[in-house]
C-alpha positions as CSV (number, residue, x, y, z in Angstrom):
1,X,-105.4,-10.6,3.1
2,X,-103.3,-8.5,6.1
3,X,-104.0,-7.7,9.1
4,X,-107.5,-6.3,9.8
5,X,-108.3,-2.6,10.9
6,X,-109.9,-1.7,14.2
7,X,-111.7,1.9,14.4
8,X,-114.3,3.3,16.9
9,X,-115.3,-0.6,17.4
10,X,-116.0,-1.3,13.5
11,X,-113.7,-3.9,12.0
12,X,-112.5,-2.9,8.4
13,X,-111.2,-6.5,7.2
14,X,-110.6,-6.1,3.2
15,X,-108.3,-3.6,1.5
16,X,-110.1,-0.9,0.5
17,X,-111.7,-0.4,3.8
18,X,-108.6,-0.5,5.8
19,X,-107.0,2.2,3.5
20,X,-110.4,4.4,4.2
21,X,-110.0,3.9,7.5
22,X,-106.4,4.9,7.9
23,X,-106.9,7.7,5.9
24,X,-109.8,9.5,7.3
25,X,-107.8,8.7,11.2
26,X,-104.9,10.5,10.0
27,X,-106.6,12.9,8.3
28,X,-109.0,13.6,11.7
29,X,-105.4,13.3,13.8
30,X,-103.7,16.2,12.0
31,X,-106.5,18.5,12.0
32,X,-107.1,18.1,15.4
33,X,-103.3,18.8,16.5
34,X,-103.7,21.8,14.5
35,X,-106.8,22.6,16.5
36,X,-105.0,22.0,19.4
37,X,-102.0,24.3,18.6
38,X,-102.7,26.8,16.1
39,X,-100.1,29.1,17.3
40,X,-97.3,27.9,15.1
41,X,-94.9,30.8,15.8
42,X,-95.4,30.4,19.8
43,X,-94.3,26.9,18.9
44,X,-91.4,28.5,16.8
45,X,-90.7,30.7,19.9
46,X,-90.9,28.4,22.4
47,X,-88.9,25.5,20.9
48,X,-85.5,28.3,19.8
49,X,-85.6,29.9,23.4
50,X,-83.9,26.7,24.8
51,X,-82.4,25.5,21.1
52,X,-78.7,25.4,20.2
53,X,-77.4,28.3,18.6
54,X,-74.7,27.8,15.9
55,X,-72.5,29.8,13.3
56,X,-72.5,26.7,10.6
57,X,-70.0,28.9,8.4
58,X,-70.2,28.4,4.6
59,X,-71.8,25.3,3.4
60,X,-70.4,23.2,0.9
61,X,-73.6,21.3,-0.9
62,X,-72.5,17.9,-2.3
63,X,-71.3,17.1,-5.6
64,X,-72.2,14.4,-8.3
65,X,-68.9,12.5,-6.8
66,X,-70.2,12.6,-3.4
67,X,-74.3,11.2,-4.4
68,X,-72.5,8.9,-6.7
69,X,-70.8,7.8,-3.4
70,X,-74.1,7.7,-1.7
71,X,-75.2,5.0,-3.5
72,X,-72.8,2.8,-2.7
73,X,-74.9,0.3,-0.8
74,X,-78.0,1.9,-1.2
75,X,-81.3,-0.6,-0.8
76,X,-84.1,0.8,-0.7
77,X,-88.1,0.7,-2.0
78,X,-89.5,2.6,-4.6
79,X,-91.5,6.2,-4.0
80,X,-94.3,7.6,-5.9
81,X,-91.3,8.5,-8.9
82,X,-91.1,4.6,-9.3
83,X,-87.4,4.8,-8.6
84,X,-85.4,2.1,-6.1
85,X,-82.7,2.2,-4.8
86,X,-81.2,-0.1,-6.9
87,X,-81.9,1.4,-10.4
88,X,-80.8,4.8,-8.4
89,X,-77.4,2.9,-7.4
90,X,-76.9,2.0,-11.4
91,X,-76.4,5.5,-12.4
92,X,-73.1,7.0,-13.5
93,X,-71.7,10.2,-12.0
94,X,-72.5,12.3,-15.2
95,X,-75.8,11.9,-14.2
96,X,-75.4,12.8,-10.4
97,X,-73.5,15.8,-12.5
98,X,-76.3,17.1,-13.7
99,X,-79.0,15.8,-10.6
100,X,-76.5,18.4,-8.8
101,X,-76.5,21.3,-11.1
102,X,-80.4,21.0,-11.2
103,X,-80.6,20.4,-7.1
104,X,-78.7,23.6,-6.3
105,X,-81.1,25.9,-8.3
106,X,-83.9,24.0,-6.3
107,X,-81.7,25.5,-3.2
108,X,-81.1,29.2,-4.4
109,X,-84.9,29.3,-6.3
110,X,-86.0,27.5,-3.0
111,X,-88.1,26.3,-4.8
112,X,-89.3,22.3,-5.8
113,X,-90.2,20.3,-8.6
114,X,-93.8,18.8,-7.8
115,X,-92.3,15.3,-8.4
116,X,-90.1,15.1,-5.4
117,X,-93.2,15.9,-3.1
118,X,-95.1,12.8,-4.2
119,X,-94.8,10.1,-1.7
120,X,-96.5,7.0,-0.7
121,X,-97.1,6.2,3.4
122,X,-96.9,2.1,4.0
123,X,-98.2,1.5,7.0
124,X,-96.7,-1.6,9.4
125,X,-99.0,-2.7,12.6
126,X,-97.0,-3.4,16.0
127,X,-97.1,-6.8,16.5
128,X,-97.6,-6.2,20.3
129,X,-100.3,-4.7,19.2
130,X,-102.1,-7.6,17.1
131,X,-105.2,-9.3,18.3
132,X,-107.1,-11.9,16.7
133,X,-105.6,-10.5,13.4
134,X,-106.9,-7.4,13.9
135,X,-104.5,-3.9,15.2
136,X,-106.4,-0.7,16.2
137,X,-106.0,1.7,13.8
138,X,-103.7,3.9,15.9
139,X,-101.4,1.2,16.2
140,X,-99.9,1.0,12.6
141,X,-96.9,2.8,12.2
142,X,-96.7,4.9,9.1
143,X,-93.7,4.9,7.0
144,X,-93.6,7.3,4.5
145,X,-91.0,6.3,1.1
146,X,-90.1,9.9,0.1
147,X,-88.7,10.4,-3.9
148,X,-85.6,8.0,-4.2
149,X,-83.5,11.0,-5.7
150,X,-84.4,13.1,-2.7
151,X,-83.7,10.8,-0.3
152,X,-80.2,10.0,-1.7
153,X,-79.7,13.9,-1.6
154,X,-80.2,14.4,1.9
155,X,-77.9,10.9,2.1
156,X,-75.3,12.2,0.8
157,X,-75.8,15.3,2.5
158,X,-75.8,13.4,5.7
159,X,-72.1,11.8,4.5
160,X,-70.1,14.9,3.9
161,X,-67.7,15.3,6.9
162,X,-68.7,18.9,6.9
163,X,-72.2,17.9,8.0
164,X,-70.9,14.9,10.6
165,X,-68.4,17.4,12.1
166,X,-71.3,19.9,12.4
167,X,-73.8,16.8,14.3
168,X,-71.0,16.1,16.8
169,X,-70.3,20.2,17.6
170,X,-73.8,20.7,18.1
171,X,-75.3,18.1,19.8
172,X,-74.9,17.5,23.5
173,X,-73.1,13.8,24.7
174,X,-76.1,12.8,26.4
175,X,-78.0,13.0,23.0
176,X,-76.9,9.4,21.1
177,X,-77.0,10.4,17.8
178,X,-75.5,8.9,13.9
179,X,-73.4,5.8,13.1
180,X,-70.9,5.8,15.4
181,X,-73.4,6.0,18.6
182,X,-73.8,2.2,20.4
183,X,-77.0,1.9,21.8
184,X,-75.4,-0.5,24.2
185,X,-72.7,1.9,25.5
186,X,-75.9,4.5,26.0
187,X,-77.6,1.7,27.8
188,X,-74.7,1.1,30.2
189,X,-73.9,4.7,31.0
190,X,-77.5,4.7,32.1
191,X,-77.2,1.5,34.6
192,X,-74.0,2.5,35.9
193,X,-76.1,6.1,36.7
194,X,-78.9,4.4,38.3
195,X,-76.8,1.9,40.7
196,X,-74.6,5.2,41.8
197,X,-78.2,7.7,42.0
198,X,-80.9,5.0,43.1
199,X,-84.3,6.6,40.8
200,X,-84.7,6.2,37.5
201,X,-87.9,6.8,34.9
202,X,-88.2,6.3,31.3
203,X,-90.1,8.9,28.7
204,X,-91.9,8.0,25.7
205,X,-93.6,10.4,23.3
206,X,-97.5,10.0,21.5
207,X,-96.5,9.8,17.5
208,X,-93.5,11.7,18.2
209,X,-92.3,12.2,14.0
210,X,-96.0,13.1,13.2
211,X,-95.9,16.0,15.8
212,X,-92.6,17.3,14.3
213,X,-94.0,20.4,12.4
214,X,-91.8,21.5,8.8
215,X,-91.5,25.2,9.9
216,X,-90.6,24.4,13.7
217,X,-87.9,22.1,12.1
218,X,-86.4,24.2,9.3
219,X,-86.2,27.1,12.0
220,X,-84.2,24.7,14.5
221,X,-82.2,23.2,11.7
222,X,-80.9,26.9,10.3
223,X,-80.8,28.3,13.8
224,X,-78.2,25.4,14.7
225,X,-76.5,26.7,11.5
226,X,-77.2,24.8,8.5
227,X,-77.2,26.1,5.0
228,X,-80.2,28.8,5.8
229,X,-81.0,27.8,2.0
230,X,-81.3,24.1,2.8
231,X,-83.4,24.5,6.0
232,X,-85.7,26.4,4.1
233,X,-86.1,23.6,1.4
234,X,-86.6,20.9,3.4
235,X,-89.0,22.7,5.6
236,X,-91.1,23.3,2.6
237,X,-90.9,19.6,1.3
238,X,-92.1,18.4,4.8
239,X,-94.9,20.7,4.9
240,X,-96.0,20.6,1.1
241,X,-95.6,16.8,0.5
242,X,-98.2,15.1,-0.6
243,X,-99.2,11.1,0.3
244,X,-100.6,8.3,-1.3
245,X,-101.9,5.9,1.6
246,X,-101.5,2.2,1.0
247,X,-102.0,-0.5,2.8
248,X,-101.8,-4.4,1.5
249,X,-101.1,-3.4,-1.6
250,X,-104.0,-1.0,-2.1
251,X,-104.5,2.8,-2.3
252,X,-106.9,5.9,-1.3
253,X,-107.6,7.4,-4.1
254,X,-106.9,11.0,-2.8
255,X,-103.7,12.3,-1.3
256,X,-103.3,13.1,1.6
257,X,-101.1,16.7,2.7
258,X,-100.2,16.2,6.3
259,X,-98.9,20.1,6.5
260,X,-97.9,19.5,10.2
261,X,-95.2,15.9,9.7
262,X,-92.0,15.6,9.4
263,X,-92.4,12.4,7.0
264,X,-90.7,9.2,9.1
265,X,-88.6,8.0,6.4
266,X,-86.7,11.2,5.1
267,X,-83.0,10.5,6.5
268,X,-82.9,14.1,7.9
269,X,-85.4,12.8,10.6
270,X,-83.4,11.6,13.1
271,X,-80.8,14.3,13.0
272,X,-84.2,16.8,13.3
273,X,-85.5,14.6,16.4
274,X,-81.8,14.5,18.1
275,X,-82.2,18.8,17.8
276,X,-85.6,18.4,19.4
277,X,-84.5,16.2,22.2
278,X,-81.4,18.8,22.8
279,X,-83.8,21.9,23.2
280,X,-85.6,20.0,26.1
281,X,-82.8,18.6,27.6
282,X,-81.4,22.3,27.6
283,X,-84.8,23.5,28.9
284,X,-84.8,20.5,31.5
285,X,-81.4,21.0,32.9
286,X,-82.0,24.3,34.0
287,X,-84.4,23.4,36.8
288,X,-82.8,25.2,39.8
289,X,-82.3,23.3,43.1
290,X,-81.9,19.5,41.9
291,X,-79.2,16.6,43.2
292,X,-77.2,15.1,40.8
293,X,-79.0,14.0,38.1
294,X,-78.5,11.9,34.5
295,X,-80.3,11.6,31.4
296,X,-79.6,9.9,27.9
297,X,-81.6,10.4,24.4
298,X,-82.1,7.7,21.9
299,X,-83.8,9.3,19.2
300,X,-87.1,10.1,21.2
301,X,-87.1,8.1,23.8
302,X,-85.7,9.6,27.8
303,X,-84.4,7.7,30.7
304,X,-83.4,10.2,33.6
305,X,-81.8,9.5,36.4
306,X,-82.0,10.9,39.6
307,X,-80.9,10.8,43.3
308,X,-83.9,11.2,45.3
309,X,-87.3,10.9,45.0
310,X,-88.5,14.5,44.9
311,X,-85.9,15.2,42.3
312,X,-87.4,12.5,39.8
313,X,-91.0,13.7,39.1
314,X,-89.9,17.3,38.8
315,X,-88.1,16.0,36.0
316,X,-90.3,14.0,34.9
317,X,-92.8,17.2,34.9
318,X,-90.1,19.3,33.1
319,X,-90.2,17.1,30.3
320,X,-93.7,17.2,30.0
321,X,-94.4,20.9,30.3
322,X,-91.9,21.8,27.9
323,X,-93.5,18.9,25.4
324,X,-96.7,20.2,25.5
325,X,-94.8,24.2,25.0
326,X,-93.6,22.9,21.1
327,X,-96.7,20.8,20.7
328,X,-95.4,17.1,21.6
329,X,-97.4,14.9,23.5
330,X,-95.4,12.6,26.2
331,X,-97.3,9.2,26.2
332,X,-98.0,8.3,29.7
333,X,-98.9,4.9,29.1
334,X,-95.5,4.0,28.4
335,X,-93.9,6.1,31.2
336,X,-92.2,3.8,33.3
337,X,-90.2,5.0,36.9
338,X,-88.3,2.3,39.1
339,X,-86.4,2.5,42.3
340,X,-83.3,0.4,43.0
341,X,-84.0,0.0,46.9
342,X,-87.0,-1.9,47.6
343,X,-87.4,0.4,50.9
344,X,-87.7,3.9,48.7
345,X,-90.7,3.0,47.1
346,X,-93.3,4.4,49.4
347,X,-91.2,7.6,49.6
348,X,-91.1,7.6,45.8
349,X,-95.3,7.3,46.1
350,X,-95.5,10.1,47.9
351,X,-93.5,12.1,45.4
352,X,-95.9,13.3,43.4
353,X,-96.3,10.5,41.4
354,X,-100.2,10.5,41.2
355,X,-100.8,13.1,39.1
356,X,-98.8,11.5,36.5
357,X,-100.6,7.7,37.3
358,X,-98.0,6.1,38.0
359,X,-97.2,2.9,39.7
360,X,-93.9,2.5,41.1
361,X,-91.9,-0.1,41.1
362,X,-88.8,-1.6,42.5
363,X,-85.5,-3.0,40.6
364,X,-83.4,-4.3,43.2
């Protein structure tokens, strides 16, 4: 037996409780974020105002060569279809032919079979989080194991040069984003930033994925100019997918449709999150007034640097206001701001730190 459940104090400790559990949290989480922000086209509006806008062109859409390609390597678990990477990887290009032929009607009917929206949700607990055996129910990720044929299409998608030089034109330097991007290299621009600036804080969103809604994302995506045809398909997968919740080996027996998730799993999802991160980086950078100030993406995670301690919390703030604007909810817990003079930490205190209770701290 895994890991046992924890939910409003109860302790679900076989199987079949721990999948009820998880389903009914998640089921309670979306509806409530719905409740919360049940304006999707403010969301729409406010996310496009400070989004890239991008002529993409004419779109090439991968052939049977190039998802043949795709598989090269390819390792991954089996979806709801029952297919794995492996068997997918075991396929001649006659049939990638025909997958092809079959994927672009999807594209100009925009519309999907109901097969590829079948999906299973696995969900992993955070070790950090682990106590006694027992996780709290919020604390297991979800990781959601789309269609294997879908997921090599968006793959291969991902691996056409078109689509790579597109990434690079319209995302920002300070956004590290794709293969080539060394988390290591981001991580030393940063340091070298805060020994020349002095302030520094961290950012960390609630669930960020699970807060990415479909129709907010296919409207970014075809507004930074991808294939308007595409950006509507994915868009309707993400919102009209449907899950089968597991968890050690067990399932609910009902699906669940989280209408408001970009699934974490689907290979578009970091590309979508690296968009997001861009439009409040735009937004943030046009506070008026500020010293010099740095900031550097990794998927969804912020670390802004700044040269005084009045400019640090307005940033800090930016982010915040302009999460809450497309429905994203920054997760104070984790927020994290450090000063590299021991001296400037009162003067960083008095910054308006409070509101956001925080604790400041020095790295000399």
């Amino acid at each position: 037996m895994g890991v046992s459940v924890v939910s409003n104090g109860s302790v679900a400790h076989n199987p079949p409780d721990c999948v009820s559990v998880l389903f009914d949290f998640w089921d309670r989480f979306w509806n409530q974020n719905a409740s919360d922000h049940p304006d999707t086209e403010l969301l729409v509006d406010n996310l496009l105002a400070s989004a890239v806008s991008h002529d993409g062109g004419t779109w090439e859409y991968p052939t049977g060569k190039d998802l043949r390609q795709a598989t090269v390597g390819y390792r991954s678990a089996a979806g709801a279809d029952g297919w794995s990477g492996q068997e997918l990887a075991a396929l001649p290009t006659a049939v990638w032919d025909t997958f092809v032929c079959l994927a672009n009607q999807w594209a100009e009917k925009e519309e999907l079979p109901v097969a590829l929206t079948q999906a299973i949700t696995v969900f992993i607990p955070k070790n950090s989080k682990i106590t006694n055996n027992c996780v709290p129910v919020q604390h297991l990720r979800p990781i959601t194991i789309l269609s294997g044929w879908w997921r090599l299409w968006m793959r291969a998608w991902l691996q056409t040069n078109q689509m790579q030089e597109w990434a690079q034109t319209i995302l920002p330097e300070e956004i590290a984003y794709g293969a080539g991007c060394d988390s290591q290299v981001a991580a030393s621009k940063i340091l070298d930033s805060y020994s020349q600036l002095g302030f520094i804080a961290s950012l960390d969103f609630s669930k960020c994925f699970d807060l990415l809604r479909p129709q907010l994302c296919g409207a970014l995506l075809r507004q930074a100019g991808w294939d308007a045809r595409m950006s509507s398909l994915v868009a309707q997968l993400w919102s009209g997918h449907q899950r089968w919740i597991c968890y050690d080996n067990c399932y609910h027996p009902d699906v669940l449709v989280p209408r408001l998730a970009l699934p974490q799993g689907d290979p578009l999802g970091p590309l979508v999150a690296s968009l997001y991160m861009s439009a409040g980086l735009r937004q943030v950078q046009n506070l008026a007034g500020l010293g010099p100030v740095k900031t550097q993406v990794w998927m969804d995670d912020r670390t802004v640097v700044a040269s005084s301690a009045e400019d640090l919390p307005q940033q800090v703030t930016a982010w915040a206001e302009w999460s809450s604007s497309v429905g994203l909810v920054e997760n104070l817990d984790k927020l994290q701001v450090s000063c590299k003079n021991p001296r400037n930490v009162d003067q960083l205190s008095i910054a308006s730190l409070i509101p956001l209770r925080l604790k400041p701290r020095s790295l000399s």
